[in-house]
C-alpha positions, 0 to 999 in steps of 0.5 A: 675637225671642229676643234680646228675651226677658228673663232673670229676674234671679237675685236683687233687688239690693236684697234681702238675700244670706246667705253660710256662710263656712267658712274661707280666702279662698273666703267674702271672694270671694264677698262681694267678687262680690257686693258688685261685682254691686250686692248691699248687703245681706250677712248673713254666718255664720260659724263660730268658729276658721274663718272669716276676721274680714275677713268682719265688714267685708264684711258688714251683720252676723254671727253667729259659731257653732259647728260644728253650731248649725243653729238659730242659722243658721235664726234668724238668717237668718230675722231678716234676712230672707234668701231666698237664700243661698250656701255658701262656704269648708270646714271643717277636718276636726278640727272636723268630729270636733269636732262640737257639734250642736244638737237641730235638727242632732242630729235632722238627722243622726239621719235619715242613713243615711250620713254624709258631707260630701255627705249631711251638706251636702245635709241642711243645703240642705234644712232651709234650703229647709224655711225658705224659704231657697234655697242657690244655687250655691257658684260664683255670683259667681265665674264668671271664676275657674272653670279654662278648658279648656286650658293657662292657667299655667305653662310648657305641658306636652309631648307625652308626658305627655298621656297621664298626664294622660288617665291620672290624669284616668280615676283620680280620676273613678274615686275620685270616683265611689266618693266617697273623694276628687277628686285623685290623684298620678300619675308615669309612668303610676302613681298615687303617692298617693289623696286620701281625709279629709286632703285635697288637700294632704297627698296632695300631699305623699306622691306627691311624696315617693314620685316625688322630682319630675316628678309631676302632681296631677289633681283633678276633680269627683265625678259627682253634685257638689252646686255648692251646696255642694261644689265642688272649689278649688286656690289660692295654697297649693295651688301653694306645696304643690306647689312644696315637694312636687316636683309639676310640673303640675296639672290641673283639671277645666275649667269645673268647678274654682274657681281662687281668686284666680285672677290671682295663682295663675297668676303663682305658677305661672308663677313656679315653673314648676308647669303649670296645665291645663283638662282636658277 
């Protein structure tokens, strides 16, 4: 019988979980998950002026480094013995210009023919396989704050705007797929604002500052997105951001967009009255 069939556990509970904290509240998610699925062992990365001191209380140790000591993340993991581990959390674009990269990153960069976060990322994935650590997906522990399909906050949306919310959902698909970023801005059946480097936020800004209210923020998932290590988020600020910006609805990718603390985002944008929709 299939039910019989015993699924091999993703990892021994007793064997040690490395987590890459970048900033926010993403990485203290994920340590928090894991620490509830019966994971004791976390040994943590973290980077200076990133990442939330909190992580030191969830973790057994870490290493605070800089952007780009790739051979203090490879030492330190190996030292603790870890085999898997998981990437939580970005990095502000200010300290990505503010690169200080070690021999070991500077080699690795040098055998990019493109630069970019997805290259840059995917690069790091390797070297950690190389040295028999396995990147597991940036969502693993965080399964229940994944966006379901459908209306999940706020007041629910009407009729007639379905068809901005297919609109605006073939525009962002389309920048994604030219990789220039995953959200965009859209009123009446024109895209007010494209994310590119700034992010979501700022994008957010200026389509609500051309729309002067009723616009809708669509973000979704690139065509080839690496879930180890790039997974689209909206948050608490996200939803603050929107309130400020006259941005009445937003919609996610469904099964494919992270909602962090996803409890407490859904009241604030029943709150503020801001629709949050899975789509599709």
């Amino acid at each position: 019988m299939i039910d019989n069939i015993q699924k091999k556990p993703l990892f021994d509970l007793d064997y040690p979980l490395g987590i890459i904290a970048g900033r926010g509240v993403y990485p203290l998610l994920v340590a928090e998950g894991a620490k509830k699925a019966g994971i004791e062992k976390i040994f943590s990365v973290c980077f200076i002026s990133e990442t939330d001191p909190k992580m030191e209380s969830l973790s057994a140790s870490v290493e605070w480094i800089r952007v780009g000591q790739l051979s203090r993340m490879l030492h330190f993991f190996k030292k603790n013995e870890v085999k898997k581990a998981i990437m939580a959390g970005g990095i502000a674009p200010s300290h990505l210009f503010e690169l200080r990269p070690d021999i070991k990153t500077i080699l690795l960069i040098a055998k990019l023919k493109e630069r970019n976060a997805h290259t840059l990322f995917g690069a790091v994935a390797g070297e950690l396989e190389k040295n028999g650590v396995l990147l597991l997906k940036a969502t693993t522990f965080l399964e229940d704050q994944l966006v379901p399909s459908g209306h999940f906050g706020g007041p629910p949306i009407k009729k007639r705007i379905w068809g901005d919310v297919e609109f605006g959902f073939k525009m962002a698909k389309e920048i994604a797929r030219l990789d220039i970023g995953q959200s965009v801005v859209v009123k009446n059946g024109t895209v007010l604002s494209v994310e590119a480097f700034e992010g979501t936020d700022e994008t957010m800004k200026r389509g609500g500052e051309l729309a002067k209210g009723g616009a809708m923020l669509v973000k979704v998932s690139k065509p080839d997105q690496d879930f180890r290590f790039d997974v689209p988020v909206i948050g608490l600020k996200t939803i603050e951001t929107a309130s400020r910006n006259g941005i009445g609805i937003i919609v996610c990718e469904s099964l494919k967009t992270l909602v962090l603390e996803k409890q407490k985002v859904i009241e604030m944008a029943n709150l503020e009255k801001i629709s949050l929709v899975g789509f599709p």
